[in-house]
Z-matrix of the N, CA and C atoms (Angstrom, degrees):
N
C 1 1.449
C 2 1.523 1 110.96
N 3 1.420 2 120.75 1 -8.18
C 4 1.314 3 111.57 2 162.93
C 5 1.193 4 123.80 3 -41.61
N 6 1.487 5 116.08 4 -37.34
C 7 1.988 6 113.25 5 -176.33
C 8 1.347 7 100.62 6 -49.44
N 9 1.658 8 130.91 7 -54.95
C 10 1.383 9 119.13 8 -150.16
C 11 1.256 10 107.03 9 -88.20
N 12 1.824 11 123.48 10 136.56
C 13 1.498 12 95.62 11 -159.82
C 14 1.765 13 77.97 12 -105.21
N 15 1.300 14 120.13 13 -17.96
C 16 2.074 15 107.19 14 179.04
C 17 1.595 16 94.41 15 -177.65
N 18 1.108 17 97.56 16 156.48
C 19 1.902 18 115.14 17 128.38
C 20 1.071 19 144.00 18 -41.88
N 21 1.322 20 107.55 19 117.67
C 22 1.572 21 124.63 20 170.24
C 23 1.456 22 133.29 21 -86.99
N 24 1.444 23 120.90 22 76.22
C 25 1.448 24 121.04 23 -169.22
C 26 1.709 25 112.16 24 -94.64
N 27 1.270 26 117.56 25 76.66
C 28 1.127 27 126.49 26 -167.81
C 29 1.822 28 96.17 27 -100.90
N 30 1.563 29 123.42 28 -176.80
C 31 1.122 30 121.90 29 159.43
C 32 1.804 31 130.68 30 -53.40
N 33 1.251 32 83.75 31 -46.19
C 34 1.510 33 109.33 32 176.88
C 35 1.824 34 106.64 33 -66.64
N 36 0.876 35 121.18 34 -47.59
C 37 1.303 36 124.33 35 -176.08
C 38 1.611 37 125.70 36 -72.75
N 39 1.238 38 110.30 37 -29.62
C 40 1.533 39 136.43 38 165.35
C 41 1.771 40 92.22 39 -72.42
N 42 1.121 41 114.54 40 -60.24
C 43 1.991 42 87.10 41 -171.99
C 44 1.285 43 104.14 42 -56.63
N 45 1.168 44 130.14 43 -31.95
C 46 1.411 45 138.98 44 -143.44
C 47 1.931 46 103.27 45 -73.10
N 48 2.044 47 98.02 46 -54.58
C 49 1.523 48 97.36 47 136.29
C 50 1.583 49 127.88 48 14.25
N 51 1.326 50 91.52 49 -88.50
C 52 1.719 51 117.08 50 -176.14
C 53 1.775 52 107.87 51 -31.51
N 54 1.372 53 88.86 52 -48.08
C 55 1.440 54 83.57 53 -153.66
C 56 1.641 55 104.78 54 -121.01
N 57 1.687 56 97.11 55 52.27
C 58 1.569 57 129.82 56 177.26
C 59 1.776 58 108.05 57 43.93
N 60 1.175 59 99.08 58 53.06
C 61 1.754 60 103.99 59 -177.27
C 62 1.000 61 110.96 60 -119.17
N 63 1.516 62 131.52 61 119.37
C 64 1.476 63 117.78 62 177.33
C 65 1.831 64 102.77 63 -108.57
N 66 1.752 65 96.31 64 162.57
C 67 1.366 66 101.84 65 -167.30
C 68 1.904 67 96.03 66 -116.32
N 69 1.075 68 111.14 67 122.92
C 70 1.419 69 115.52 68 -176.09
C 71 1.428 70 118.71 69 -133.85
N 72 1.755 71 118.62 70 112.50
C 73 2.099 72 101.28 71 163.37
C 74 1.259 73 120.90 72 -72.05
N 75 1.094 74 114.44 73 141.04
C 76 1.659 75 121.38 74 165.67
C 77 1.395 76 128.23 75 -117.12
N 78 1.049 77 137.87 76 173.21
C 79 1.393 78 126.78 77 150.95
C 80 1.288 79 131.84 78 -2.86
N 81 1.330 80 147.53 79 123.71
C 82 1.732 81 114.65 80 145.97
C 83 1.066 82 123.02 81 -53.73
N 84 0.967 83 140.34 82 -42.13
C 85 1.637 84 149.93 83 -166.63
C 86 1.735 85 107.61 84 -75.07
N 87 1.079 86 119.40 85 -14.37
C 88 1.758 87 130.60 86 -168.79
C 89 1.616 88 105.25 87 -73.81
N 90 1.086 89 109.59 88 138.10
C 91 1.458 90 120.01 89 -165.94
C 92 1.710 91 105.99 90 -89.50
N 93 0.938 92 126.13 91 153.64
C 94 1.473 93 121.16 92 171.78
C 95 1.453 94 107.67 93 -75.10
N 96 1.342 95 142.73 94 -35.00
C 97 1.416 96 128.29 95 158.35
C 98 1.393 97 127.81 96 -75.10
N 99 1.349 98 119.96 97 -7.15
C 100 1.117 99 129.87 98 162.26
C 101 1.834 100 111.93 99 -73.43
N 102 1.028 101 107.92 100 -33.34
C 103 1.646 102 107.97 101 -172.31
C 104 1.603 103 104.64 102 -98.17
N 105 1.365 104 135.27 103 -35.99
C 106 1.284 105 141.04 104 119.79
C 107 1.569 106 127.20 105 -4.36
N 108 1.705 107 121.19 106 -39.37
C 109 0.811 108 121.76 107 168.94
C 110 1.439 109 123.24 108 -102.91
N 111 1.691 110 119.51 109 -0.32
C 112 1.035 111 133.63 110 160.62
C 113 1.413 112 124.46 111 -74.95
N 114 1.499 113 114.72 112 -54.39
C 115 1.451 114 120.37 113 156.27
C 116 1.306 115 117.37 114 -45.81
N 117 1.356 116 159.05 115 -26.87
C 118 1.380 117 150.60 116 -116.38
C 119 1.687 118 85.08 117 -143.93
N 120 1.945 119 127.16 118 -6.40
C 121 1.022 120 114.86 119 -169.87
C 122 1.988 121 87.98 120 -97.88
N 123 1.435 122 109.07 121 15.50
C 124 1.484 123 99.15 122 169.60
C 125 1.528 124 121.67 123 -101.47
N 126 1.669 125 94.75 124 15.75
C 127 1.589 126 110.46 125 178.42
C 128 1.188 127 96.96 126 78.72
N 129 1.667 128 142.92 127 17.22
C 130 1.450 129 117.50 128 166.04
C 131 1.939 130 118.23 129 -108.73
N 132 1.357 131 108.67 130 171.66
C 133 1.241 132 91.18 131 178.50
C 134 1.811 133 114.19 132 -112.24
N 135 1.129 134 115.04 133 142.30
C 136 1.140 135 114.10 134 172.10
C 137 1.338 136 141.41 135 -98.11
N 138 1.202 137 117.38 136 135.10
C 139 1.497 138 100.06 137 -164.25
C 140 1.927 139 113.23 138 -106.81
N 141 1.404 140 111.84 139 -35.46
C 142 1.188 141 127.43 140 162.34
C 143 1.743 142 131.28 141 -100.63
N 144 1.495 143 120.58 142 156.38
C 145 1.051 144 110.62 143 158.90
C 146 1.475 145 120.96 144 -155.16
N 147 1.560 146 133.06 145 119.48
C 148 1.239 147 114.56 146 -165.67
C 149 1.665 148 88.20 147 -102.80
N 150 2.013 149 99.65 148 170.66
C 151 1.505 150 86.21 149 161.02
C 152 1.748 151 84.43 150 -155.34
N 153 0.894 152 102.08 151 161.71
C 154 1.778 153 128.00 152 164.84
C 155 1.893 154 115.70 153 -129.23
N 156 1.634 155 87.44 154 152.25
C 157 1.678 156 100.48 155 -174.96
C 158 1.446 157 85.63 156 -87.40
N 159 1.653 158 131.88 157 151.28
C 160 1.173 159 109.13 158 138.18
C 161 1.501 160 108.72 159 -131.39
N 162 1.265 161 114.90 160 136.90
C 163 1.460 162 111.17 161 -170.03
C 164 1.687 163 138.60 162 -61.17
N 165 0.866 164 126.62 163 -173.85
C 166 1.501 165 125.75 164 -173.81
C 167 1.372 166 102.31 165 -99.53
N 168 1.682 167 95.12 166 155.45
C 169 1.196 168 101.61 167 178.49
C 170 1.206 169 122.09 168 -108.93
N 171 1.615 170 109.28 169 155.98
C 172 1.844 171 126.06 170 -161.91
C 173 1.802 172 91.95 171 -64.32
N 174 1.613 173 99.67 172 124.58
C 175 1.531 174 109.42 173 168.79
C 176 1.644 175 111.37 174 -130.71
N 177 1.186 176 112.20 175 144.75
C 178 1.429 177 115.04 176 174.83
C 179 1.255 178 128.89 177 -105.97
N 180 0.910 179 163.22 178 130.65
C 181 1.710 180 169.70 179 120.24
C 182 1.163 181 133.14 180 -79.85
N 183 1.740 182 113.13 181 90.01
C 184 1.190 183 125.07 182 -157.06
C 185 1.443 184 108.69 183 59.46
N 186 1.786 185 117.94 184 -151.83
C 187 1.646 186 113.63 185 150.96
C 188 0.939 187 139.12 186 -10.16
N 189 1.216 188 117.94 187 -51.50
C 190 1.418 189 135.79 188 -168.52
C 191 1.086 190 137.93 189 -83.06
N 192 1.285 191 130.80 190 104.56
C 193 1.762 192 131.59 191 -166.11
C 194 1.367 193 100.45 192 -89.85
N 195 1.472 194 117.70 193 125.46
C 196 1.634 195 106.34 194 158.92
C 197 1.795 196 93.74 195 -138.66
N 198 1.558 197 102.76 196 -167.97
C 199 1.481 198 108.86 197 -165.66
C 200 1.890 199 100.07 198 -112.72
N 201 1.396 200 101.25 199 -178.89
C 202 0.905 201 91.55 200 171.11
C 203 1.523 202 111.60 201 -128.48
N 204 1.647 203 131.47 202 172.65
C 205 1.442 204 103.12 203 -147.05
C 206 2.033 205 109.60 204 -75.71
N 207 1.281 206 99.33 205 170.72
C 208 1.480 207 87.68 206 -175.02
C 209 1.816 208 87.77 207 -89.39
N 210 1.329 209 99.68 208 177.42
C 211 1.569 210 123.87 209 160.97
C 212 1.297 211 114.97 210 -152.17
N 213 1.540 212 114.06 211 171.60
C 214 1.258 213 121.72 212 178.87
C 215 1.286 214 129.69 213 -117.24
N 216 1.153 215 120.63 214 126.14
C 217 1.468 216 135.78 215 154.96
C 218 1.833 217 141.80 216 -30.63
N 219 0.900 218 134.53 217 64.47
C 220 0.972 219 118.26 218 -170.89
C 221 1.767 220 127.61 219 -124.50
N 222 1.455 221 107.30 220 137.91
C 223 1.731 222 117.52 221 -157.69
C 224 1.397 223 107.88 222 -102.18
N 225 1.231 224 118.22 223 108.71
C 226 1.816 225 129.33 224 -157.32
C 227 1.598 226 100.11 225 -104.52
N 228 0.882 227 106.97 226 99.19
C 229 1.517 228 105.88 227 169.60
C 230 1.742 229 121.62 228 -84.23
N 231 1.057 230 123.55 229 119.17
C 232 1.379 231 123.99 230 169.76
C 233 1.404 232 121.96 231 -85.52
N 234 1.775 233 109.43 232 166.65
C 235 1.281 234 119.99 233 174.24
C 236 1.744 235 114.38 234 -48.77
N 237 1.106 236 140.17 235 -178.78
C 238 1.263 237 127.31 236 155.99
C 239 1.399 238 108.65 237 -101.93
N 240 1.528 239 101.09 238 140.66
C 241 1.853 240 119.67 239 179.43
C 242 1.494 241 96.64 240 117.98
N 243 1.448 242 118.02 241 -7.81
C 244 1.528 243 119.69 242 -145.14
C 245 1.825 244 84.36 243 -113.32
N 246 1.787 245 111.63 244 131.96
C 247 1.045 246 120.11 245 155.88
C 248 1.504 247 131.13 246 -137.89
N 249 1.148 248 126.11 247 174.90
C 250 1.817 249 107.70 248 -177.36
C 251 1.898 250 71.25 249 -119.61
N 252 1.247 251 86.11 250 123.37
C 253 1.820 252 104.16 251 167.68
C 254 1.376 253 121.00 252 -72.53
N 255 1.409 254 121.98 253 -40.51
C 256 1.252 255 121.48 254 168.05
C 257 1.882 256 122.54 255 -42.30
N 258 1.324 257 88.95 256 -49.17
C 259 1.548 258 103.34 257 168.76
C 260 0.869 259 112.92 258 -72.12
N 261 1.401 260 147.09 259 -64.96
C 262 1.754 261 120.75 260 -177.83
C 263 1.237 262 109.91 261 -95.86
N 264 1.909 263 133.17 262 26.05
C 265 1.186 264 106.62 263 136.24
C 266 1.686 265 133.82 264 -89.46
N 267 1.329 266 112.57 265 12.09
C 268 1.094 267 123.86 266 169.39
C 269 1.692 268 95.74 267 -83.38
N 270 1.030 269 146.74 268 -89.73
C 271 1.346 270 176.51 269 106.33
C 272 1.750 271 100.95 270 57.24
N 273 2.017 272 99.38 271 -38.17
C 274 1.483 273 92.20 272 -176.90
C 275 1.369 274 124.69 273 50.86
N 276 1.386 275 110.21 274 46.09
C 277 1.293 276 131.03 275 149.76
C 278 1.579 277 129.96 276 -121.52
N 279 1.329 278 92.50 277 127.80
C 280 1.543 279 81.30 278 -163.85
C 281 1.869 280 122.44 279 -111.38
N 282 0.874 281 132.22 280 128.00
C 283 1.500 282 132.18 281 -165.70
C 284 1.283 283 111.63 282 -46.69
């Protein structure tokens, strides 16, 4: 479970909910069957998965501008009937 570093409960991600999609960052370096095989240890099956880089952000120290690291995004869609409980029992939404 190191790949997944959390949950994303943004506006966008709560509709997304709806239509059995969860929104999760991971690693940059994390493989799509590697994180695929992390999700699937919640007993569900998956059928989709998108992901996006999104970059780091501009930080300063003193002089010096550097970034901070990027990570990735990625939107897991499941079978239908299929939920990760941990996630919407926090969320208190129920299918």
């Amino acid at each position: 479970m190191d790949d997944i570093k959390y949950a994303i409960f943004t506006d966008k991600s709560l509709r997304l909910l709806g239509k059995n999609q969860y929104t999760l960052n991971v690693e940059s370096g994390s493989t799509r069957t590697e994180i695929k095989h992390w999700v699937e240890l919640f007993g569900v099956k998956v059928i989709a998965m998108n992901s996006h880089r999104l970059p780091g952000k501009a930080r300063r120290m003193g002089p010096i501008m550097g970034q901070t690291m990027h990570y990735r995004r990625m939107i897991i869609t499941l079978q239908p009937g299929y939920s990760i409980p941990p996630l919407r029992k926090k969320l208190h939404i129920s299918s």
